[in-house]
Biopython code that builds the backbone (N, CA, C, O; Angstrom):
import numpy as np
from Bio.PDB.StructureBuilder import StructureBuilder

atoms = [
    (1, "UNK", "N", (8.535, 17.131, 0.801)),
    (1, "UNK", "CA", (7.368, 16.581, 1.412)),
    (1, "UNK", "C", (6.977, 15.258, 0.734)),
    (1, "UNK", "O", (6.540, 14.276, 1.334)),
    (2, "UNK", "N", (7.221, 15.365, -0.796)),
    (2, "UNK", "CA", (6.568, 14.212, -1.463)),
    (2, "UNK", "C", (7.626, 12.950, -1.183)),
    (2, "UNK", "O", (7.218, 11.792, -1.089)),
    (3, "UNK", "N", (9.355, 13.395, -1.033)),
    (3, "UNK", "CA", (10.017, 12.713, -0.632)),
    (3, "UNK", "C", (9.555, 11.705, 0.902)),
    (3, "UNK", "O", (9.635, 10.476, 0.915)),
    (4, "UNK", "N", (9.128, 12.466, 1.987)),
    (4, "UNK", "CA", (8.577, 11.905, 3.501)),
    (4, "UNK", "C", (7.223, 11.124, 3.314)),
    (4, "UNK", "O", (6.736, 10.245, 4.025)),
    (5, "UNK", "N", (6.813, 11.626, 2.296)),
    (5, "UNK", "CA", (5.429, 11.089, 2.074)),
    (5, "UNK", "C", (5.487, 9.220, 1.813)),
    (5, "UNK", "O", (4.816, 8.297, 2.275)),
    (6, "UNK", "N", (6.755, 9.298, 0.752)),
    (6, "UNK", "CA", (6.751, 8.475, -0.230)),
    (6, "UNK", "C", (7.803, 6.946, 0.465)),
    (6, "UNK", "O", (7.884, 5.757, 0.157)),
    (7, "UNK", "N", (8.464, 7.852, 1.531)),
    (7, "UNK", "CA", (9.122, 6.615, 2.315)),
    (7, "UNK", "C", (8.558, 6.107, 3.654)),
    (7, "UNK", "O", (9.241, 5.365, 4.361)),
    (8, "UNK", "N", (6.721, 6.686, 4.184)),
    (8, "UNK", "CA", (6.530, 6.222, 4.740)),
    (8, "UNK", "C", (5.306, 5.325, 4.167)),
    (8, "UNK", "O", (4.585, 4.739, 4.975)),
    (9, "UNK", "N", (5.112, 5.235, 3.007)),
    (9, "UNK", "CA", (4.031, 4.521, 2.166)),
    (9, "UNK", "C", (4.975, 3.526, 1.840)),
    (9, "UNK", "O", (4.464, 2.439, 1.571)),
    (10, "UNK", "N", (6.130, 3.578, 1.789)),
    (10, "UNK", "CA", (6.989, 2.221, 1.227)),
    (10, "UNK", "C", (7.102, 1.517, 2.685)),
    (10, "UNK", "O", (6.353, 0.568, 2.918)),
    (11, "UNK", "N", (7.907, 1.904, 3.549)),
    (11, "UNK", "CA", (7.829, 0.904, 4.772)),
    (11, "UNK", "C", (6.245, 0.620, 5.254)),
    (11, "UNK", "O", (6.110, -0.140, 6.213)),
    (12, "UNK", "N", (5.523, 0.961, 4.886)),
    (12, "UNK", "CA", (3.905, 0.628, 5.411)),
    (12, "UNK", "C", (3.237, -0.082, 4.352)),
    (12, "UNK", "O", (2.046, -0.379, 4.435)),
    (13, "UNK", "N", (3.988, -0.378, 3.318)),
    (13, "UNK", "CA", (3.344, -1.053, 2.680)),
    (13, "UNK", "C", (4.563, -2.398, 2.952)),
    (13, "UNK", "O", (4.110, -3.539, 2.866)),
    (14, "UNK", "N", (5.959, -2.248, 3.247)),
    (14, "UNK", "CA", (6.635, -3.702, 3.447)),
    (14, "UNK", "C", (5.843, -4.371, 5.003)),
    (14, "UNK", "O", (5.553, -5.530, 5.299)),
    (15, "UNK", "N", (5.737, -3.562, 5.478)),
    (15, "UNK", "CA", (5.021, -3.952, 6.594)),
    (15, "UNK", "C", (4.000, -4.965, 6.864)),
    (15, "UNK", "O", (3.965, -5.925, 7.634)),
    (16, "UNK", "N", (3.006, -4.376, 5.831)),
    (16, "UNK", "CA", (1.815, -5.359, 5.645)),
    (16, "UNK", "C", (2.349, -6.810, 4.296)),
    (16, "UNK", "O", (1.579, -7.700, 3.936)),
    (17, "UNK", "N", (3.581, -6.672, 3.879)),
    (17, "UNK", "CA", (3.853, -7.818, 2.685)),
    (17, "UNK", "C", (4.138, -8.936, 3.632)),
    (17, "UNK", "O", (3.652, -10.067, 3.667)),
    (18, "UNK", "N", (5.066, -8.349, 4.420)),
    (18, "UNK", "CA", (6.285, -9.219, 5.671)),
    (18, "UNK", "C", (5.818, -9.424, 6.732)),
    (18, "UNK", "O", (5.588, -8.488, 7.498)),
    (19, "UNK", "N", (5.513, -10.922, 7.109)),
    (19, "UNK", "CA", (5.058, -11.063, 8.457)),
    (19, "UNK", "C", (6.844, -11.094, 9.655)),
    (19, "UNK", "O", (7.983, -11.146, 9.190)),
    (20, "UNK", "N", (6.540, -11.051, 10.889)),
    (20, "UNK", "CA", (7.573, -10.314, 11.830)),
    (20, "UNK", "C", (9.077, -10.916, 11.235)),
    (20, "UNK", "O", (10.001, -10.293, 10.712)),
    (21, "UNK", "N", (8.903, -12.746, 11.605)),
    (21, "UNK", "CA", (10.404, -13.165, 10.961)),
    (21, "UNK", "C", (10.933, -12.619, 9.915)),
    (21, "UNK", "O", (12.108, -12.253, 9.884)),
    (22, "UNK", "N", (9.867, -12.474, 8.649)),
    (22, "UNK", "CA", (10.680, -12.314, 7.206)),
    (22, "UNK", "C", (10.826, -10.404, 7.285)),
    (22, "UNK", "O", (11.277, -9.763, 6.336)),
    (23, "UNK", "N", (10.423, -9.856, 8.386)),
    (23, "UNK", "CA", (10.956, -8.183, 8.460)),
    (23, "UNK", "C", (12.056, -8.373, 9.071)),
    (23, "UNK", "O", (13.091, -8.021, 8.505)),
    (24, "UNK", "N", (12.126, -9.087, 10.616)),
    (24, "UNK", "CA", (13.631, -8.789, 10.734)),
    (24, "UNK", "C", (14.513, -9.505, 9.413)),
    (24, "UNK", "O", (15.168, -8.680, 8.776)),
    (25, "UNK", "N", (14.567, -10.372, 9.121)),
    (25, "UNK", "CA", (15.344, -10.891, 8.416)),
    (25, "UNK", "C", (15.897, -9.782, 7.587)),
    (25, "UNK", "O", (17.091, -9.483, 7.610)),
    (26, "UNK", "N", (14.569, -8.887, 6.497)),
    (26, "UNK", "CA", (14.960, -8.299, 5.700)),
    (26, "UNK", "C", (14.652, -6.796, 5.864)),
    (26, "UNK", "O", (14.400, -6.479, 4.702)),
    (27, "UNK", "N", (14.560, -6.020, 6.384)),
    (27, "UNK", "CA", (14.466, -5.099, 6.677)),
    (27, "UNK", "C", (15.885, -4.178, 6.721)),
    (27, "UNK", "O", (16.164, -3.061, 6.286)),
    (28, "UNK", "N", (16.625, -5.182, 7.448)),
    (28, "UNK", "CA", (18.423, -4.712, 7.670)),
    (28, "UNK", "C", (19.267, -4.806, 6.074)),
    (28, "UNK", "O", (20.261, -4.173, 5.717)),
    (29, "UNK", "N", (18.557, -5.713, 5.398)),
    (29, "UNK", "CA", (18.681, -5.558, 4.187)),
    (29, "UNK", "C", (18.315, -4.247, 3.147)),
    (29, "UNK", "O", (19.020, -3.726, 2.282)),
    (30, "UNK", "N", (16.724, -3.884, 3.652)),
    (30, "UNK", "CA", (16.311, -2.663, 2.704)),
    (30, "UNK", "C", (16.835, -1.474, 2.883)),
    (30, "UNK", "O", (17.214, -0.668, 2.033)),
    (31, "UNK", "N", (16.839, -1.414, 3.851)),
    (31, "UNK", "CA", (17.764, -0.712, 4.687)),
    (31, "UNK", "C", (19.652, -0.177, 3.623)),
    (31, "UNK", "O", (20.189, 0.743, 3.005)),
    (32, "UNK", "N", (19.815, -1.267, 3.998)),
    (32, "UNK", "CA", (21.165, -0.651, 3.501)),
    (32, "UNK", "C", (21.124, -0.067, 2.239)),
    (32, "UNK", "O", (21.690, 0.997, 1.989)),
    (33, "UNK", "N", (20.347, -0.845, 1.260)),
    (33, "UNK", "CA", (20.561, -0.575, 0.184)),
    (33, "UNK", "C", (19.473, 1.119, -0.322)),
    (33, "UNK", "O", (18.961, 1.542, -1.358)),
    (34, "UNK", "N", (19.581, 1.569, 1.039)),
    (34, "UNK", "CA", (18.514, 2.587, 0.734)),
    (34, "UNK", "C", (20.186, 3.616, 0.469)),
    (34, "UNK", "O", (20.478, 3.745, -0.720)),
    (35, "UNK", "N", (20.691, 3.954, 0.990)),
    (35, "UNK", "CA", (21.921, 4.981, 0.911)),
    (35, "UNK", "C", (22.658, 5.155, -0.820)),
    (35, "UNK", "O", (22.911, 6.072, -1.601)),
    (36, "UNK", "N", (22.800, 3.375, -0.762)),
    (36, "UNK", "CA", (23.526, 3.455, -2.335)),
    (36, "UNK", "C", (22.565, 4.075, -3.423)),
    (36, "UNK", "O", (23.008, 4.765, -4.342)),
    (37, "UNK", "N", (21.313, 3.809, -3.278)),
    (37, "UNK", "CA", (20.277, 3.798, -4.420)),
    (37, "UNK", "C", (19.941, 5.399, -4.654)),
    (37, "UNK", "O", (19.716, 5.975, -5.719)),
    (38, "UNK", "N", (19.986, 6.034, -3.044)),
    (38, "UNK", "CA", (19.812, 7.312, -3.188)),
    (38, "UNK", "C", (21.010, 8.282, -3.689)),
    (38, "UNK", "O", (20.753, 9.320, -4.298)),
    (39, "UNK", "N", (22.462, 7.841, -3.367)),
    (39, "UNK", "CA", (23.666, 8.250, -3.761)),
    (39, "UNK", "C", (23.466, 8.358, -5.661)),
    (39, "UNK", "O", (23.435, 9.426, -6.272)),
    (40, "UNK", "N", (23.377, 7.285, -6.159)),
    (40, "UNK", "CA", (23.474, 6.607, -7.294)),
    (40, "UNK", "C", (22.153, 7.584, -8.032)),
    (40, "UNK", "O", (22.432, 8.279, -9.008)),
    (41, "UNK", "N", (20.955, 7.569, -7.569)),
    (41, "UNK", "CA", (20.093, 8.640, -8.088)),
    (41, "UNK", "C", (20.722, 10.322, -8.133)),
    (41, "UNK", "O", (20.763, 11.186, -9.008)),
    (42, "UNK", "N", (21.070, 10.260, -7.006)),
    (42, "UNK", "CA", (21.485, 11.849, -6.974)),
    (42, "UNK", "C", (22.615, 12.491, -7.878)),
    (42, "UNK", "O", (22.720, 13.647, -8.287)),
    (43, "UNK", "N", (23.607, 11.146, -8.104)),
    (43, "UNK", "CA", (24.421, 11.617, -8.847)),
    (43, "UNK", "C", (24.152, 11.638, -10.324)),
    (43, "UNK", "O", (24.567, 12.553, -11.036)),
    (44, "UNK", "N", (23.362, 10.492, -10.841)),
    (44, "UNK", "CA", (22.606, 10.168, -12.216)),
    (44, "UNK", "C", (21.868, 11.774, -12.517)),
    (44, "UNK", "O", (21.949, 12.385, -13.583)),
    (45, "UNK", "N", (21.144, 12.242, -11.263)),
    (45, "UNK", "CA", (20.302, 13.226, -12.025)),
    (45, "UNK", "C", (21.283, 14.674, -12.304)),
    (45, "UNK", "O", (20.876, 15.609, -12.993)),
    (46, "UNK", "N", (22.479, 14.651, -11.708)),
    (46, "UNK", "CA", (23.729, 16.050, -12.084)),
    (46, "UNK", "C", (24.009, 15.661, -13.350)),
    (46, "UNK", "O", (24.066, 16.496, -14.253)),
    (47, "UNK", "N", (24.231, 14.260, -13.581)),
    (47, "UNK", "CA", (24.949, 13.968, -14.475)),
    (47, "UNK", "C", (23.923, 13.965, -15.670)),
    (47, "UNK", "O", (24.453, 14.425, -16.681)),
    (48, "UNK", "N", (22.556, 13.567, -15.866)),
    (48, "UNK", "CA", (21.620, 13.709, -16.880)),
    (48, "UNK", "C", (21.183, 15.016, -17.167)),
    (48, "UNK", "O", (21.105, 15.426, -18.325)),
    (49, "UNK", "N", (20.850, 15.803, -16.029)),
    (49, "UNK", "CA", (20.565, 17.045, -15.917)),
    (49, "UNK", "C", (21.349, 17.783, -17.605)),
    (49, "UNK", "O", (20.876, 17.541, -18.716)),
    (50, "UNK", "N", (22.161, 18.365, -17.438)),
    (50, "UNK", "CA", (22.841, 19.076, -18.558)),
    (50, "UNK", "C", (22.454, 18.800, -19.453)),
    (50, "UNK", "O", (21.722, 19.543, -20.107)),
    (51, "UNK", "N", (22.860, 17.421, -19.881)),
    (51, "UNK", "CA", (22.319, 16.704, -20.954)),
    (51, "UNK", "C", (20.928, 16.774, -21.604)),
    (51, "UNK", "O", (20.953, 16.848, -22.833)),
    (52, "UNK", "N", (19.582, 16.766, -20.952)),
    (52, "UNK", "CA", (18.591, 16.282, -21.215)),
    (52, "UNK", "C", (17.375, 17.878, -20.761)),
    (52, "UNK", "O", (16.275, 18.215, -21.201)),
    (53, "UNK", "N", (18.157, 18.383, -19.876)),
    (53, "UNK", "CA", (17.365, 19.645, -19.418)),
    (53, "UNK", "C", (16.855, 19.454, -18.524)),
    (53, "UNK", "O", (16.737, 18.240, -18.358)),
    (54, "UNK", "N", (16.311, 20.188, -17.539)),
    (54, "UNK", "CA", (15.630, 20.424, -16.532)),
    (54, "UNK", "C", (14.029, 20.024, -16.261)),
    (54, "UNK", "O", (13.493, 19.451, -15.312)),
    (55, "UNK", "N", (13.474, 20.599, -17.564)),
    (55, "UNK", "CA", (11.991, 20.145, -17.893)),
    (55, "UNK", "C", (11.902, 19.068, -18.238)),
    (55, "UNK", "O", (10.771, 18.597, -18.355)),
    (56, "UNK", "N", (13.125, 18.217, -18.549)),
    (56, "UNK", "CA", (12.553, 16.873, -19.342)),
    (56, "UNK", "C", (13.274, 15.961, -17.842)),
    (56, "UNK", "O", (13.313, 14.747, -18.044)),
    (57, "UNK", "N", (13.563, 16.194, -17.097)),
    (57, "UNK", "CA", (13.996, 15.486, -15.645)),
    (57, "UNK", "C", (12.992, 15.629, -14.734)),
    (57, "UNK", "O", (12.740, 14.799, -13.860)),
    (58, "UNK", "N", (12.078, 17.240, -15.010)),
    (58, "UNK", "CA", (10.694, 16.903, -14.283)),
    (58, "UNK", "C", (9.775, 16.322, -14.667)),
    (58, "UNK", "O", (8.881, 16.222, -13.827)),
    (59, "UNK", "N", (9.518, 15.704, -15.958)),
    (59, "UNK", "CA", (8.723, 14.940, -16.662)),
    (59, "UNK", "C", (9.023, 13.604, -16.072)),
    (59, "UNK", "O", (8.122, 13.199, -15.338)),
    (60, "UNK", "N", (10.260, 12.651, -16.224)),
    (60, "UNK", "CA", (10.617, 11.940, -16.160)),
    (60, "UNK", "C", (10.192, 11.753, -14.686)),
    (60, "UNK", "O", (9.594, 10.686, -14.543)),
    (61, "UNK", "N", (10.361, 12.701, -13.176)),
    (61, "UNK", "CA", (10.080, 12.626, -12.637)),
    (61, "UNK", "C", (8.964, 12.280, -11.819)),
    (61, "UNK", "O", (8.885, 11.554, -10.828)),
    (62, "UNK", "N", (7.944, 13.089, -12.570)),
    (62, "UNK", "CA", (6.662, 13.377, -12.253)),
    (62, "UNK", "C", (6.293, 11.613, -12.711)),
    (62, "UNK", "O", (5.762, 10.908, -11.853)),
    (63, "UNK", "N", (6.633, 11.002, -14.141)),
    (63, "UNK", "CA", (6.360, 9.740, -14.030)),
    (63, "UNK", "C", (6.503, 8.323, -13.754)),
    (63, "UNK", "O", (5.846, 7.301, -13.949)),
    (64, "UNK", "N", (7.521, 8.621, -13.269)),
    (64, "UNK", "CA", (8.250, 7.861, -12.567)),
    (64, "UNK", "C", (7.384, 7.547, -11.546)),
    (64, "UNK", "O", (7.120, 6.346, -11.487)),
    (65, "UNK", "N", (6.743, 8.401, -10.543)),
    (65, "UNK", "CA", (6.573, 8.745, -9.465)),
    (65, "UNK", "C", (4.700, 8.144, -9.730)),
    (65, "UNK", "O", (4.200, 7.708, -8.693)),
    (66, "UNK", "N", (3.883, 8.127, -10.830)),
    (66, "UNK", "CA", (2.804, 7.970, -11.032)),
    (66, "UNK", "C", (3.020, 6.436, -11.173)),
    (66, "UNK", "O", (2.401, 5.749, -10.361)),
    (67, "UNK", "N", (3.810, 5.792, -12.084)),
    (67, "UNK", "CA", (4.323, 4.528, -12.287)),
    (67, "UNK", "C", (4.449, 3.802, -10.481)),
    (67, "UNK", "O", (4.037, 2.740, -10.014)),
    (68, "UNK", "N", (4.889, 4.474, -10.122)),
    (68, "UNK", "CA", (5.375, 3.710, -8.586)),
    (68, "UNK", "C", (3.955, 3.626, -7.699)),
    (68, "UNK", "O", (3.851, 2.843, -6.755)),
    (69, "UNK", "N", (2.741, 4.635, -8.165)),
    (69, "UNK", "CA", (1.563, 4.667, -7.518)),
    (69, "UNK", "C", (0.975, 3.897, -8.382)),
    (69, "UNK", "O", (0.250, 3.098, -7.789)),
    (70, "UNK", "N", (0.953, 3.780, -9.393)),
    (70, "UNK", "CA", (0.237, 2.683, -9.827)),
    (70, "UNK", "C", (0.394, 1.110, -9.305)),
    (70, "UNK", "O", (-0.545, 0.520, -8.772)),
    (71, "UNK", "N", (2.164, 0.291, -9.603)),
    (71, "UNK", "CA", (2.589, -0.323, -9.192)),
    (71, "UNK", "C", (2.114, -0.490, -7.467)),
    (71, "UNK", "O", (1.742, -1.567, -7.002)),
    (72, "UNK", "N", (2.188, 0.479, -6.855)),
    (72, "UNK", "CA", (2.090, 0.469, -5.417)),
    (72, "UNK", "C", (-0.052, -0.134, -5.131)),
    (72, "UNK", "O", (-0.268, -0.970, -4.254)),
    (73, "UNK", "N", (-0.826, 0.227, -5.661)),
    (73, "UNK", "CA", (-1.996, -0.083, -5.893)),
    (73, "UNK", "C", (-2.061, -1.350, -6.567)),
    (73, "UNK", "O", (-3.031, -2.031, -6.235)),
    (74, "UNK", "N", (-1.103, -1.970, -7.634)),
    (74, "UNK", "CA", (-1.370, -3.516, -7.866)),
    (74, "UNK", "C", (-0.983, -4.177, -6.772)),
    (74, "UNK", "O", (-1.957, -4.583, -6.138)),
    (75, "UNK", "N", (-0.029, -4.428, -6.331)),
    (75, "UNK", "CA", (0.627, -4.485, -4.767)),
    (75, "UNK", "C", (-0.421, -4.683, -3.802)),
    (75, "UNK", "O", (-0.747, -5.746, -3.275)),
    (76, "UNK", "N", (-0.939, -3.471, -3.622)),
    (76, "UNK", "CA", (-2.100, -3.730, -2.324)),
    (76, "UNK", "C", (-3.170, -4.002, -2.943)),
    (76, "UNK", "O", (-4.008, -4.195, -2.062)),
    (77, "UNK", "N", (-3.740, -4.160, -4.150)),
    (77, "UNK", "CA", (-4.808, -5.028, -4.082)),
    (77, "UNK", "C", (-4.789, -6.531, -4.595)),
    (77, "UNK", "O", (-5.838, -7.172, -4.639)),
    (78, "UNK", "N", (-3.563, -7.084, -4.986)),
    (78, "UNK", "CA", (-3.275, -8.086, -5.117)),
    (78, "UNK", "C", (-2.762, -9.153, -3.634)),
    (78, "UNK", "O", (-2.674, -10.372, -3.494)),
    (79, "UNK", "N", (-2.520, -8.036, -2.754)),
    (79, "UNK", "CA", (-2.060, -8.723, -0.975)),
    (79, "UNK", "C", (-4.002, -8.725, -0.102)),
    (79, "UNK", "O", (-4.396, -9.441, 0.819)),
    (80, "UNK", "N", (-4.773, -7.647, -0.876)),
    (80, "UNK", "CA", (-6.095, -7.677, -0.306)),
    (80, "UNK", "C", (-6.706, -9.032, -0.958)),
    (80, "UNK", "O", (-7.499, -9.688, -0.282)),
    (81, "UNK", "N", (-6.387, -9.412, -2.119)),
    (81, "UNK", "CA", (-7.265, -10.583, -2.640)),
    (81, "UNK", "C", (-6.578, -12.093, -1.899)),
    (81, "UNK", "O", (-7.215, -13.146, -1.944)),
    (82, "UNK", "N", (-5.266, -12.000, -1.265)),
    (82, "UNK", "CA", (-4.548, -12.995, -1.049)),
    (82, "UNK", "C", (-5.135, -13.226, 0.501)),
    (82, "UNK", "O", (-5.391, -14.321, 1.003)),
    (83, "UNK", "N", (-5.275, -11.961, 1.107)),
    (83, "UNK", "CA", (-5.672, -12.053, 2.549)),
    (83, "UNK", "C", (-7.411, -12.432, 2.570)),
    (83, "UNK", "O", (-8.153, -12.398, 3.552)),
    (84, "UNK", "N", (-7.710, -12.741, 1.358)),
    (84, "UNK", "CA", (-9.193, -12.658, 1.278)),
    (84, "UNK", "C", (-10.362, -11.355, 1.811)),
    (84, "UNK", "O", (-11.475, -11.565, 2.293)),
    (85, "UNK", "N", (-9.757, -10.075, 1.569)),
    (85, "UNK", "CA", (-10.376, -9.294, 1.707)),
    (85, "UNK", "C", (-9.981, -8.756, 2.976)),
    (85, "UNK", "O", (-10.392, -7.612, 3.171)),
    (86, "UNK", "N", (-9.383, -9.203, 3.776)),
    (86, "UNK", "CA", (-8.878, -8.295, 4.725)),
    (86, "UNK", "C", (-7.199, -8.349, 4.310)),
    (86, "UNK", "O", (-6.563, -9.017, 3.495)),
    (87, "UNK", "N", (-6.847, -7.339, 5.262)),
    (87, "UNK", "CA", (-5.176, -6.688, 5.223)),
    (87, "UNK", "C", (-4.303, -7.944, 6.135)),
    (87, "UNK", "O", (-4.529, -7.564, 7.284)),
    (88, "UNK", "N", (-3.609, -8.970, 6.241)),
    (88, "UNK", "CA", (-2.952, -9.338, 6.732)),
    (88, "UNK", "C", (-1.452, -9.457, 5.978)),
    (88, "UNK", "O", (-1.022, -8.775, 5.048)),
    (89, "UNK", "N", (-0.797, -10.580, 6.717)),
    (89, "UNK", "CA", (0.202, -10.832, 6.496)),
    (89, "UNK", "C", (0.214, -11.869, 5.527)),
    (89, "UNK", "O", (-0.432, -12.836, 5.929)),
    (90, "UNK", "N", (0.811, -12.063, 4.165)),
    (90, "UNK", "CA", (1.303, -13.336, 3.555)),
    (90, "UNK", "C", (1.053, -14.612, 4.440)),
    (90, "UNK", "O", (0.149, -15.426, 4.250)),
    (91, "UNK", "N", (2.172, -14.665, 5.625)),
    (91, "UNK", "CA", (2.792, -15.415, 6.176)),
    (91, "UNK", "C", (1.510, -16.018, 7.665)),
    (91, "UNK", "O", (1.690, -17.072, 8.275)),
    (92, "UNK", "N", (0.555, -15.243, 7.891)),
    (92, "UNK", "CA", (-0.114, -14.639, 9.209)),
    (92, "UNK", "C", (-1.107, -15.882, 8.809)),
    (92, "UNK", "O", (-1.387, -16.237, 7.664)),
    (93, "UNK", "N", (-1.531, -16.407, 9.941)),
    (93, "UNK", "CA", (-2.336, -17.310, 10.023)),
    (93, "UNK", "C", (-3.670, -16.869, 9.795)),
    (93, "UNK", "O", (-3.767, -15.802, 10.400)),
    (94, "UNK", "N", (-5.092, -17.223, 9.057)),
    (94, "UNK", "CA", (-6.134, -17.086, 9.505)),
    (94, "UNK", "C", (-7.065, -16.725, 9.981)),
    (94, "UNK", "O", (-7.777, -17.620, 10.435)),
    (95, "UNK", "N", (-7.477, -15.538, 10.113)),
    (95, "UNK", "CA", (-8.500, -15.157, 11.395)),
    (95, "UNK", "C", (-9.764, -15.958, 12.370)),
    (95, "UNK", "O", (-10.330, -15.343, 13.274)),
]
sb = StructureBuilder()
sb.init_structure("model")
sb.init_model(0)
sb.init_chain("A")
sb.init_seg("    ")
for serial, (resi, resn, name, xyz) in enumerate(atoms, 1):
    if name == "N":
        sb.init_residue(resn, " ", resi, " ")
    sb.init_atom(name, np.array(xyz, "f"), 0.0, 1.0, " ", f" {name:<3s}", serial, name[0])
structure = sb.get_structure()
């Protein structure tokens, strides 16, 4: 769940970074590199797992995951101060 949660807060937050041109442009980009990154995690955590234990991979987890909500909150309130208090686009003209 926290997985579905967490990839529709990432495309909804590229959403509001990227005005339309610079999404198509890059989107087909984030995109791809979503498969390798998840491959490359999945195999890192078999392979750390043994090593490091179980409890210390849910730690790591759990902060990882607080780190990315934090990060994700400088993000949007640093795009709210740019839009001058409302939500737009970088790129988006004016109201």
């Amino acid at each position: 769940m926290i997985y579905l949660l967490a990839n529709l807060e990432f495309w909804g937050l590229s959403a509001t970074l990227f005005d339309v041109r610079q999404s198509k442009r890059l989107f087909g980009l984030i995109s791809a590199g979503d498969v390798p990154a998840k491959l490359l995690g999945y195999l890192s955590a078999s392979l750390f797992a043994p090593v490091i234990g179980i409890q210390n991979m849910l730690l790591i987890g759990t902060i990882s995951f607080l780190l990315s909500v934090l990060v994700m909150n400088r993000v949007m309130s640093q795009q709210k101060l740019h839009a001058g208090g409302a939500w737009r686009s970088p790129g988006a003209s004016p109201a």
